[in-house]
N, C-alpha and C positions, 0 to 999 in steps of 0.2 A: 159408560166408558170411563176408564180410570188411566190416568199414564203417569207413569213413576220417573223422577228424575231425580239428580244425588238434590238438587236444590228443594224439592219439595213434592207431593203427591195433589197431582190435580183431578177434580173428578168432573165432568163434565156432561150436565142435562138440559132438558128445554127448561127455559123459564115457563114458571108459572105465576097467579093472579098474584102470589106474597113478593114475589120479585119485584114488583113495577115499582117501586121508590129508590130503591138499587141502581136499576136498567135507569132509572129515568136521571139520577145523581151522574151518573155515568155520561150519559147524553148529553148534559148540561155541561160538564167537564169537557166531553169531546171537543164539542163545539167549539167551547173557551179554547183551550190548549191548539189544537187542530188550524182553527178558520179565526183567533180572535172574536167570537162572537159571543155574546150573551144570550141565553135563551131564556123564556121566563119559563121557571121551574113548572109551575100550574099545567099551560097548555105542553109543554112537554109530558107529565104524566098523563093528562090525559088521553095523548097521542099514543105512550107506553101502553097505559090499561088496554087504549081501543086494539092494538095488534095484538097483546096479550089473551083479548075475549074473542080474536076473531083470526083463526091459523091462512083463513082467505089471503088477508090481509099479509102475513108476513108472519115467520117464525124467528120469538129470541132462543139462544145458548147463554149458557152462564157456567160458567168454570168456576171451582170453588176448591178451594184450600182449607181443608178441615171443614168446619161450618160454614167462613167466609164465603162470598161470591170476591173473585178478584179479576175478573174478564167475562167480557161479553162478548156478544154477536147478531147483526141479524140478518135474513135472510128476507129479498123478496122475490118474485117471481116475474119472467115476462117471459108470451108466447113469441115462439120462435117459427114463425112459417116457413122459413128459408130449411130450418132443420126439423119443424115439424113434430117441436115438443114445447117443453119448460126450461128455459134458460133460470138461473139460479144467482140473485144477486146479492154479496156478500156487502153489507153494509154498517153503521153502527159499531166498530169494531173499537172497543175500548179494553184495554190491560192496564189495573192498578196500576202508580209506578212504582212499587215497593217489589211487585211480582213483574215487572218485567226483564226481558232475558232470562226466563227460567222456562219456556217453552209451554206458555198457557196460551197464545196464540197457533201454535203451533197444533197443539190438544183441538181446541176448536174448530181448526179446518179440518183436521182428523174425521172427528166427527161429522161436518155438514158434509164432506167429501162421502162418506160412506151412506149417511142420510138420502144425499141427493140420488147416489146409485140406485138404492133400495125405493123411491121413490121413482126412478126412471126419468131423471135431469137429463137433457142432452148438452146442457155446459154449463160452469161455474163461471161467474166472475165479479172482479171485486169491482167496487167503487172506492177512491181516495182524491183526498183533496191535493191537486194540484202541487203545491207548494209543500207538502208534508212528505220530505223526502228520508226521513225515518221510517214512515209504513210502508213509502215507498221499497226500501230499502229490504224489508220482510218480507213484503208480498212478495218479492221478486225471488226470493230463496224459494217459495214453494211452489208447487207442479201441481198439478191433477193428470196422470198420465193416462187414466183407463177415461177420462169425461173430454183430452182435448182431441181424439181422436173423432174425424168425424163418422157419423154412421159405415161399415162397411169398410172401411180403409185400413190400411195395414196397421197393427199395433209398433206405439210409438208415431205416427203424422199428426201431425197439428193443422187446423184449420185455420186459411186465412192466411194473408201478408206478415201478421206478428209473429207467427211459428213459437209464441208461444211467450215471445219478449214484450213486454210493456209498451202500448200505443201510444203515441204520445199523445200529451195536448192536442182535442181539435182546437183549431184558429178560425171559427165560424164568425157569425155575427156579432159586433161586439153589443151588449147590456150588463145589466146586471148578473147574470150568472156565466155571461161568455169564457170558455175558458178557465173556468174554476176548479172543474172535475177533471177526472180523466181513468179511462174505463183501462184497468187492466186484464187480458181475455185470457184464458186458459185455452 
């Protein structure tokens, strides 16, 4: 998949085994940028390679600007008994900032959004940290119209209380990770 904008021409494929130092730079970046966190580069890749060598596990995207990779993505999965499929969870989501606002994020939902059809997702959704109200701010621009529909129901309903707007923070138990995420649902 290729998408053209006046700023640049992005083409967009699964990562594969030469990407994971990429994917995993990125990761380390996210984290920093994202959460303040440091990650140690080591067991990041080899978390990268392990998703990399194993699609069970989880699929990356990498958008690329000429040669460059300059955005990622990843993708895992969890069964949905309630809807009786593969729910699709958008994770990992890094844009160079040299390439950002040029619609390389944009390119990459493109893609998983169509991936996951052809696949037979019964929904998409992202994960973002909490307090990162710039990706916030994206995610919330984009739709999945034909995935938020549920089984059967007329085209255009959304499933659920969010109708399709960002859930907030739960306020569950507080620990260590209470409160940090927050699932946005298509």
């Amino acid at each position: 998949m290729e998408v053209t904008n006046p700023a640049m021409t992005i083409a967009i494929r699964r990562a594969g085994p030469g990407d994971a130092s990429v994917v995993a730079a990125f990761n380390v970046a996210l984290a920093k940028e994202s959460e303040d966190v440091a990650l140690d580069p080591a067991v990041v890749g080899r978390g990268v390679r392990t998703v990399l060598s194993d699609p069970a596990r989880g699929l990356y995207w990498v958008a690329e600007e000429g040669k460059e990779v300059v955005g990622q993505t990843m993708v895992t999965y969890e069964w949905s008994d309630w809807r009786d499929g593969w729910l699709w969870w958008i994770q990992s989501v890094f844009v160079a900032p040299a390439a950002r606002e040029k619609g390389v994020f944009r390119a990459l939902h493109a893609r998983i959004v169509e991936e996951a059809k052809e696949a037979g997702a019964v929904g998409i959704r992202l994960y973002v940290y909490d307090a990162n109200d710039r990706a916030k701010r994206v995610y919330e621009r984009l739709r999945v119209p034909d995935l938020t529909a549920p089984r059967g129901a007329p085209a255009g309903a959304r499933e659920g209380p969010s109708r399709g707007r960002p859930v907030p923070p739960r306020r569950g138990p507080r620990g260590p990770r209470a409160g940090r995420r927050m699932k946005v649902s298509y």
